[in-house]
Structure formats: structure tokens, C-alpha cells
N, C-alpha and C positions, 0 to 999 in steps of 0.2 A: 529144494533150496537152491540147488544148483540153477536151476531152468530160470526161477525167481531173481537172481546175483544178474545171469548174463540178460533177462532182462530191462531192470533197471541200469545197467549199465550201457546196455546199448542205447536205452534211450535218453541217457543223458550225455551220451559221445555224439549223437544225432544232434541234441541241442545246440552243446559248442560247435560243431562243425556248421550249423545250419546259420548259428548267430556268426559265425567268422565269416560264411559266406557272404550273406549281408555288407557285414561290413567293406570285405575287399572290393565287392563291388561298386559300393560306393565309392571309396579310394580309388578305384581305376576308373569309374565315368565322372566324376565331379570331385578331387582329391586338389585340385587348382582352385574351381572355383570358393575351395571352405574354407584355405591357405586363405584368398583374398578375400575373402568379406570377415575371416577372425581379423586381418590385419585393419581394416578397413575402420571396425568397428573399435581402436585401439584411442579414439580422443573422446566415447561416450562413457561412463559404465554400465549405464542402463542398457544401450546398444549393445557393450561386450557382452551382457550378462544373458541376453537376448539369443546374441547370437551362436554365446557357449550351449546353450539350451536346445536350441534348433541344430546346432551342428552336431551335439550328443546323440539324439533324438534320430538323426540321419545316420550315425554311426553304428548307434545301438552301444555305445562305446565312450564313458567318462575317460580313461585313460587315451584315449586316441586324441581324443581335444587337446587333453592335457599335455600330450606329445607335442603337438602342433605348435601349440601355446609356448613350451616349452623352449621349443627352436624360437620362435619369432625373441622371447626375453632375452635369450643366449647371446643373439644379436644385436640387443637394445632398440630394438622396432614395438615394442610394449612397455609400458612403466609396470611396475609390481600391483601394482591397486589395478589397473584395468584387467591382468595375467589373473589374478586373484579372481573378481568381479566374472570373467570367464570360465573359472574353474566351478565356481559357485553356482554359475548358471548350468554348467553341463553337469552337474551331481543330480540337478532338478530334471534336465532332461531325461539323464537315464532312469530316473522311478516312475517319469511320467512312461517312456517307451514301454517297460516290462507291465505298466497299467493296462497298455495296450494290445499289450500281445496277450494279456490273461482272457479277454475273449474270446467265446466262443463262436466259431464264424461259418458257420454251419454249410454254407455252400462257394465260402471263400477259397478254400482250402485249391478246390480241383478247379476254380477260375483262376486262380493263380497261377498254378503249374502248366496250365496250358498257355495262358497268356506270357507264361516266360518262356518255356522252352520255343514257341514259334520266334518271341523278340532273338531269343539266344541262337538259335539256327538259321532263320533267315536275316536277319540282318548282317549287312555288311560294316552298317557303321559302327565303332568302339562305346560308344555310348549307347548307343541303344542294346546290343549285346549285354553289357553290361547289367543296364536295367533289367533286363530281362533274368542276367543272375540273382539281382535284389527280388525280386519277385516270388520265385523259386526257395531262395533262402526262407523268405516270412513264410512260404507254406511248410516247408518243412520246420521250421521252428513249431507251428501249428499241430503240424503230425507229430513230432515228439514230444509235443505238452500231453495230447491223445494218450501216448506209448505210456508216459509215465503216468497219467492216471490211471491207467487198465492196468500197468503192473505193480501201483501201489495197493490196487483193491483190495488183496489175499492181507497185508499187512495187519486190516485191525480185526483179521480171522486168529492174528496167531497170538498166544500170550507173552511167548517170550520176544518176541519182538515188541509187543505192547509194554513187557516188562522195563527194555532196555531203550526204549525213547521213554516213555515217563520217568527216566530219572534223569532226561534232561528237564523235564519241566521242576522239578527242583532244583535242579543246578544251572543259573541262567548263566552262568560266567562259561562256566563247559560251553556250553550250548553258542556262546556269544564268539567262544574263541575257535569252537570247530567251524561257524559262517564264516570267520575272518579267516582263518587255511583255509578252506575249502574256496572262498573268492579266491586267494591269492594263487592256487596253485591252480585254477581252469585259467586264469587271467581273466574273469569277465564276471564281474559283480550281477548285470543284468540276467544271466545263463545260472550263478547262483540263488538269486531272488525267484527267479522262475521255477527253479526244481524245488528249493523251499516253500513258497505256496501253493506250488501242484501238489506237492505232498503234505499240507495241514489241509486243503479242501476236500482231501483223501480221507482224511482222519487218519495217514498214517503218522503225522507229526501232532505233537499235542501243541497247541496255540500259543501257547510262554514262550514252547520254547523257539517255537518259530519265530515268534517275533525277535531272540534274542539272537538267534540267527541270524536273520535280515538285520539286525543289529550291526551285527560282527562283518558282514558282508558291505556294509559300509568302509568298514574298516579297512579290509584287507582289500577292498578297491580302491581306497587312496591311499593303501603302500605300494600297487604295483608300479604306479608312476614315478613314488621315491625312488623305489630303489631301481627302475630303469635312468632315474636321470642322476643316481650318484656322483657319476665320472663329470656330468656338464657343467656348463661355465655356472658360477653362483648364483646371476641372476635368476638362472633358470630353478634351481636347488631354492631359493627362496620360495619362490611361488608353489610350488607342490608341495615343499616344508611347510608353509602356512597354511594349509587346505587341506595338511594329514593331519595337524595339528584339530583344526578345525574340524571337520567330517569325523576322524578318529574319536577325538576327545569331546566332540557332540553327541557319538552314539555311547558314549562310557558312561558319560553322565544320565540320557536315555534308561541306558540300564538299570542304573542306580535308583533314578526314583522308580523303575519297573521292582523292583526287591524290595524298596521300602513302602511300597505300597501308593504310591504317590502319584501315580500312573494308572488309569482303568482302560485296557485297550478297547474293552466294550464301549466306550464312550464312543466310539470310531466305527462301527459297523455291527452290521446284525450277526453276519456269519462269522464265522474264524478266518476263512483266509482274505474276507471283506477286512476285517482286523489287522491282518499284519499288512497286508497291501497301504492298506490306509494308513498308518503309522509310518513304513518304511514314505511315503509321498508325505505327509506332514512332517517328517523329520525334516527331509530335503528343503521343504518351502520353507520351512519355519529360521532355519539356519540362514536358508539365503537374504531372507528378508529381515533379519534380525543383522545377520554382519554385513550386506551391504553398505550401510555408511559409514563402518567403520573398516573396508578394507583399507584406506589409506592410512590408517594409523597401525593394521597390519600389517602392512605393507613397510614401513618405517620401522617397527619392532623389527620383522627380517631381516632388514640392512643390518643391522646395528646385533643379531646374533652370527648371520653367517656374513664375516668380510670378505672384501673383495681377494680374486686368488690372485698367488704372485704368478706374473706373467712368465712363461718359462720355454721358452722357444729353441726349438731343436733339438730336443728332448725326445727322440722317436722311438726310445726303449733297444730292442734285442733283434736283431735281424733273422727272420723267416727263411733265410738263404743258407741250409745245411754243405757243407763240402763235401760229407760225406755221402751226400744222396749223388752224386754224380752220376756212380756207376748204375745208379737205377734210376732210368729215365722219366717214368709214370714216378715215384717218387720226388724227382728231381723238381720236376712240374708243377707239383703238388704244391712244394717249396715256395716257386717261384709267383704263384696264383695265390699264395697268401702273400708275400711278400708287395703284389700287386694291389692287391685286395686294401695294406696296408697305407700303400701311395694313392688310392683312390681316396681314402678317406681323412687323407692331410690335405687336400686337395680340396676337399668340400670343406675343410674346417676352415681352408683361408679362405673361399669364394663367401662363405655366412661372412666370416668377419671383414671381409673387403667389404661386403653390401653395409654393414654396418656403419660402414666412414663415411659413406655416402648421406647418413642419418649426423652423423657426430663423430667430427674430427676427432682421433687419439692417436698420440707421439708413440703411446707403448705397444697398441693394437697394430699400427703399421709396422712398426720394428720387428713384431714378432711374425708378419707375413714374411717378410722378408729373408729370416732365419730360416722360418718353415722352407721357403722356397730354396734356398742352399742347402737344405738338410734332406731335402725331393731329390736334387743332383746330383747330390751323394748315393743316395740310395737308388737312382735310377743309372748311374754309371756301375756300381757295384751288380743291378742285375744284369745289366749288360754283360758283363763281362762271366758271370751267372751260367745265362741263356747261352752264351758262347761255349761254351763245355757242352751242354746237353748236347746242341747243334751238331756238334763233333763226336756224339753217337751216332755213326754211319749204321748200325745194325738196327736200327729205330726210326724209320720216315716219320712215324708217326708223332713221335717226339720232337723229331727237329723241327715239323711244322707246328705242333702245339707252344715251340719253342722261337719262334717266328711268329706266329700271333703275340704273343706275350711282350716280345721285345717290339714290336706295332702300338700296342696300348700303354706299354710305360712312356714309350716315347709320345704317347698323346696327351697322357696324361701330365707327364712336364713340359711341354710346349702351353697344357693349361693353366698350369703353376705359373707358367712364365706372364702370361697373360693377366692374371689375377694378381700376382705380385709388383712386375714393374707396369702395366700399362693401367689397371684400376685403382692402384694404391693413388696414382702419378693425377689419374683423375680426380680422385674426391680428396686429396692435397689442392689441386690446383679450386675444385668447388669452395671450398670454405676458405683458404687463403685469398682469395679476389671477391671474396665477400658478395658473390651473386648467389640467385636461388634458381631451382628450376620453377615453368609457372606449375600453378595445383596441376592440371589435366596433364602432364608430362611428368611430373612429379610420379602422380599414380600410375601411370602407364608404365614407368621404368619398375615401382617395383613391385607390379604387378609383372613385369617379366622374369623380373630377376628370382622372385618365387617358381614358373614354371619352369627356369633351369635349376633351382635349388633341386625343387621337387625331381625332374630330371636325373640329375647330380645322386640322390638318396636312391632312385628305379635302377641306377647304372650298377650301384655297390650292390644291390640286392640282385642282380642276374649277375655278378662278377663271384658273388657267395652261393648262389643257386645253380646257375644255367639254366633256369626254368626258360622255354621255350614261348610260352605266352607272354611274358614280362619281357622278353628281347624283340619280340614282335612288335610289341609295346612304347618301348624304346626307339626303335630305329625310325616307327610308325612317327614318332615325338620329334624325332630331329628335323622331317617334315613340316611339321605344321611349325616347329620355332621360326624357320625359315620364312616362310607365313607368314608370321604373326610380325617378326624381325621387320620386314616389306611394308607391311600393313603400317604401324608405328612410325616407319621414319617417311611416310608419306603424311599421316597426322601431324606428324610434326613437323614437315615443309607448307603445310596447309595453316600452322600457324605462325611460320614466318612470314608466311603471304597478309596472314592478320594483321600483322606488326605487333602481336604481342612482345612485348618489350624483357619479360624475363626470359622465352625462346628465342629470341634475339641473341641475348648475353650470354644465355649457356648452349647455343646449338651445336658446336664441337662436341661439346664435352656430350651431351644426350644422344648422338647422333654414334660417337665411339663409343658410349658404352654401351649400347644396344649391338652393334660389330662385336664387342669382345664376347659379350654375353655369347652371342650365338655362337662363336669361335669355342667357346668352353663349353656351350652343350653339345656341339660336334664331336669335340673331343672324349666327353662322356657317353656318347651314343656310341661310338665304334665299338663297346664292349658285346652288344647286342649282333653284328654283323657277321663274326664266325658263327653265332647257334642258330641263327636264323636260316643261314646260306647253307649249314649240316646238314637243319630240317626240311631243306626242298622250298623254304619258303621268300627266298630272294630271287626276284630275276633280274635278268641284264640290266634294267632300267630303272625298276622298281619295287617297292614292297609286294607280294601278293595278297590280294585280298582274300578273306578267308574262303569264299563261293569260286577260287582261281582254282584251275587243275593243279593238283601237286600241292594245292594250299591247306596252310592248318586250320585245327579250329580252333 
């Protein structure tokens, strides 16, 4: 029994690790380009829904969309009905991916793994690395669908285990609510769907119940979105409200005519896990293509349940800055790297909503940057003064320089505040009070930048929480190519002053500085990355090192 526990278990810790792999590597070679084309696709719905679908499908991941989606609403760069129309599409994506991975691939497996591991060790480039971890991920996902079927085999040898799964298939509500924990608590509905079909193609699940499972996995994949976006601005809280509602209360109903008889999942496939397969992808489609034309009157209901929040500015809660950790230096630090951690992230909440004004002037949304940015000054004099003490433990180098870096990033991090408060606010005041626009093509180019520094901005907090060494390598590698790309854009856009286009004309100040600030604020969030890197042996005098550099990581 024992040998049976650890291996089902292992091979369903292989699955999630193998499906997260996937994902992260997507997010690090193409996590920009999916930002811009959800944004892009934000004036169709058929294109949102489109593109919700293909970005799932790439993710392996309805929650990650939903994330994405999430931030762009927060900022009013999405209306609810296209946010919606998005969400709907990536529910369809992720049943279609787990469709996909339920083949069997018979000499796929060790083409993959070799053609990742060479992309992943030889290449130098971050993208193609990368792919090469998406590659590696799909095989091992493949190897632990294997694992779980060879260690489900012994299952319908034994009775008492035949005993205690057929009395889910009487109780479909059990059965509906253990697929909805069990999604909620791997996070990864597709990772649950998959060990669910591995296991009724097994025969070690009985077929009801399975489908009431992939049921419930519905479910508890569009709560993990709620409840990560509880704390955000409402916009966003509407959109994944409406699509728990929807997906939730689509598969309950599901169920319902499954128990009243109303429902033949035979209808849908010959085999059993051809049956639940098919069903969990008919829910999906059937949902999407039934409320797509009614997301905007969805959309409208949301407004009118969750109102708008009151705007409440400089409000930073409880300070991370102990006095009493003084005397203990590695404590004191600790303090202060949350405390930072804290100013990182008031910092990205003004640069979303700075980009915001840039879309639609608001008296209340500037105000509250503004707060934010005197309530940063506070807090970043108070750790100054912090950091000052630890420094003053002479019996600790090791502190005083950890304590020295810190007082290096706060102060970067309010010179970004400074930046984003008086000089971007100062800008998209001045855009919409002089009643010009930018033309389209400078339009999208700004904010398609202004996304690669958000995105930036989100890598900066995540190695400031971590110190993971490959995400700073990542980072610093990023404040590169903004510079780049910074270069690139303000030469397209002296190429259309040469045009004489007339709305580059009107606004080329304003396009020209806020593409300057921008880069100034992803400078400022990259330095987080420059002590773990230069730790790790992996900065030199000049430059990043590439991974194939002596001394360099991998």
C-alpha cells in the first residue's frame, strides 16, 4: 500500500511540476508578446475570445490569462465584456490543451527531451533556452500521464479500493466537490483534469464519477482567480466574478441534469475517459458560445453588483521596520527587504495607474498617485534612517553591506515614484487637457512599452521576494534590451515626424518623454537584480555574462 501511496503521488508532483514548467517558460520567452496581443485584441470580442484561447492553450493555464486580463481591467485598458469574452475563450483553451496532452505519443516523448535539453544547454539566447524548457515540460507531463497509468493499474485488483471510489459514483456532489478542492488546492485545473482521466481510462475511477469531478474542476479553477484577485481594483474583481459565476454555476447546473437523468455522457464517446474528456470540451464550448453575446449585458450586471472602490490614498498599513530587530543584524535586514519589498509594490501600483491616464483622464486617480508618492517618502526616509542603525553594526560587514544595498534600492525605487508621480501624471494631464492624440502606430508602440516595463516592474518584486538567480539574470538582461527598444521607438518616431504626420507632430514632447521616463523606471526596477547576479559570479565589468561565459550561470 505504502509503495502504491508514494507512487501515485510522485507521479502526480511530476505532473504539476512538469505543467508549471511549461508554463514558466512561456512567461520567460514570450510573457510580453501575450500582454500585447490580450491587449491588442481588447476593441474585438471575437478576437479577445480568440486570443484568450490561444494564450490558455500556450500557458496550459486559464488562470494565468485571467491574471493578465486582470491587470490590463485594473488599469481600464479592457472594458468588462471584451475581459469577459477573454476569460471565456481561455476556459475553451485550457480543455482543448489537456485534449492534447491525453495522447499518446509514442516516440514523442524522447524527441522532445533531447530536442530540449540541446535548445536549453546550448543556446545562448533567453528565448530559445527557454523553449527548450517548454519542450522538456510537454515530455515530462507525457512521462507522468505513463506513471499514473502503470500505478493506477493494481487499483481495480483491489475491492476495497473499488469499494471506496464507487461510492463516488453514487454521490456525484462528493465527487464534484473533491474535483473542485483538489483544482483549487494543485492551482491547475488542466493538471487536475489530466490525473482525472488517467485514472477512469484506468478503470480506477468509475465514469460518473469522473465526470463529476472534471465537473468540480471547472469550479475550483475559476475560484483560484477570485480569490488571488480579491485585494484588486473592482474592475478587475468584476471580470473573474462574472466567469466564477458563469463556469461555477455552468458546471452545477451540469451536474444537476447528470443526477436527474437528463444528461447521457454515452452520447459523447464510446470509451469512458473518451466521455468525460468530451463533456469536460462540450461544457467549455458550449458556455462560450452560448454567453458570448451576452457578455456585455454581463458585463453591465457586474458594474451595478460590485461598485466602484473608494479611492483611498496613503493608506500603506503597518510598517515592516521592527526596532527591536536592531541588535540582530540578519534580522534587522530581513525587516528592511520586506519593508522594501512593500515600496516596490506602491510603486508598480502608481506606474499601472499612471499608464491608465494616458487611456482616460481621472482627477481622483492622479490624486491618489500623488498621496502614494508622499506616503513612498515617508516610508523610504523612515528606512533610511532604518538602515542607519544596522550600518552602525561595526561587528557585521556583512550587514552593513546588505544594509547598503537596500538603502541603494529604496532610493531607486523613490526617484521611480518621483518619476511616475510628478513627471507622467504631468504628462497625460497635459494629453487630454490640449485635446490632442497620439497617431495609432505611436499609440501602440508606447503601450506596448509601457507593458514590457510593467511586466519588468512585476520580474523586479518577484527576485526582491525570491533572489532566485535566474530571474535577476533575467532582469538585468531586460534593462538591456528596454534600452534597445527605448532607441529603436524614438527613432520610429522621428521617422514620422519626417512624415509630417500631424498627430506626431502635436504630441512628440509628450511621446518622446514618456518613452525617457519609462526607461528611467525600468532602470530603477532592474537594480534589484544587480547584487545577486554580481554574488553569483555572473556580472562583469562591462557586461551581463552569457550563460556559455566562464564563471557564467546557467
Amino acid at each position: 500500500m505504502t509503495a502504491f501511496l508514494i507512487q501515485i503521488a510522485g507521479a502526480a508532483a511530476l505532473l504539476l511540476w512538469a505543467v508549471r514548467l511549461v508554463r514558466t517558460g512561456v512567461e520567460r520567452a514570450f510573457a510580453t508578446q501575450l500582454r500585447q496581443g490580450l491587449r491588442r485584441a481588447s476593441d474585438n470580442r471575437l478576437l479577445a475570445t480568440v486570443t484568450g484561447l490561444v494564450s490558455a492553450m500556450l500557458l496550459q493555464s486559464s488562470t494565468a490569462v485571467a491574471m493578465l486580463v486582470s491587470n490590463f481591467a485594473a488599469k481600464g485598458a479592457l472594458a468588462g465584456s471584451v475581459g469577459l469574452a477573454m476569460l471565456l475563450g481561455a476556459d475553451l483553451g485550457s480543455a482543448l490543451v489537456a485534449q492534447i496532452l491525453l495522447a499518446r505519443p509514442g516516440l514523442l516523448v524522447p524527441a522532445l527531451i533531447l530536442l530540449g535539453v540541446i535548445l536549453f544547454l546550448r543556446s545562448h539566447q533567453r528565448r530559445v533556452r527557454q523553449t527548450g524548457r517548454i519542450l522538456i515540460g510537454l515530455a515530462l507531463i507525457f512521462v507522468s500521464l505513463d506513471m499514473l497509468r502503470t500505478a493506477t493499474a493494481p487499483i481495480i485488483q483491489s475491492d476495497g479500493a473499488v469499494a471506496i471510489l464507487g461510492y463516488l459514483d453514487s454521490d456525484l456532489l462528493t465527487a464534484f466537490l473533491l474535483g473542485a478542492v483538489f483544482a483549487w488546492v494543485v492551482h491547475s485545473s488542466v493538471a487536475a483534469i489530466l490525473l482525472f482521466v488517467t485514472m477512469v481510462a484506468q478503470g480506477a475511477l468509475p465514469p460518473m464519477a469522473a465526470v463529476a469531478m472534471v465537473l468540480g474542476a471547472n469550479l475550483g479553477g475559476a475560484m483560484i482567480a477570485f480569490v488571488l484577485t480579491l485585494a484588486a481594483d473592482v474592475r478587475a474583481r468584476r471580470i473573474v466574478m462574472a466567469n466564477l459565476v458563469l463556469r461555477g454555476g455552468g458546471a452545477l447546473l451540469v451536474l444537476v441534469a447528470l443526477n436527474l437523468n437528463l444528461l447521457d455522457p454515452q452520447w459523447l464517446g464510446a470509451t469512458a475517459a473518451g466521455q468525460v474528456m468530451a463533456i469536460h470540451l462540450a461544457f467549455n464550448l458550449v458556455l462560450c458560445l452560448l454567453m458570448m453575446p451576452l457578455v456585455g449585458v454581463i458585463a453591465r450586471l457586474s458594474d451595478r453588483l460590485l461598485a466602484e472602490d473608494a479611492v483611498q490614498p496613503g493608506d500603506r498599513g503597518l510598517s515592516a521596520l521592527d526596532p527591536a530587530a536592531l541588535d540582530d543584524p540578519p534580522r534587522a535586514l530581513s525587516c528592511a527587504a520586506r519593508e522594501l519589498l512593500r515600496m516596490g509594490e506602491l510603486v508598480e501600483k502608481m506606474l499601472v495607474s499612471a499608464t491608465g491616464l494616458y487611456e482616460t483622464w481621472d482627477d481622483r486617480v492622479a490624486t491618489g498617485i500623488q498621496e502614494d508618492e508622499r506616503a513612498l517618502r515617508r516610508m523610504h526616509q523612515d528606512l533610511k534612517l532604518y538602515l542607519a542603525g544596522v550600518h552602525g553594526q561595526k561587528r557585521d560587514d556583512e550587514a552593513a553591506n546588505g544594509a547598503i544595498e537596500a538603502s541603494l534600492m529604496a532610493a531607486n525605487l523613490e526617484a521611480a515614484a518621483d518619476q511616475v508621480a510628478r513627471k507622467m501624471t504631468d504628462l497625460a494631464r497635459k494629453l487630454h487637457h490640449e485635446g490632442v492624440c497620439f497617431s495609432k502606430s505611436g499609440r501602440q508602440e508606447l503601450l506596448d512599452f509601457m507593458d514590457r516595463v510593467q511586466a519588468n516592474a512585476q520580474l523586479a518584486l518577484k527576485v526582491m521576494m525570491t533572489g532566485n538567480p535566474d530571474d535577476a539574470r533575467e532582469l538585468v538582461a531586460e534593462k538591456d534590451s528596454i534600452r534597445t527598444a527605448e532607441q529603436r521607438l524614438q527613432s520610429k518616431h522621428l521617422s514620422r515626424l519626417r512624415d509630417g504626420i500631424s498627430e506626431s507632430i502635436e504630441t512628440s514632447a509628450l511621446h518622446q518623454e514618456t518613452l525617457r521616463i519609462l526607461k528611467q523606471v525600468n532602470t530603477a526596477f532592474a537594480m534589484a537584480g544587480y547584487p545577486i547576479v554580481e554574488r553569483a559570479g555572473d556580472l562583469l565589468s562591462s557586461r551581463l555574462q552569457r550563460p556559455g561565459d566562464p564563471l557564467g550561470g546557467q
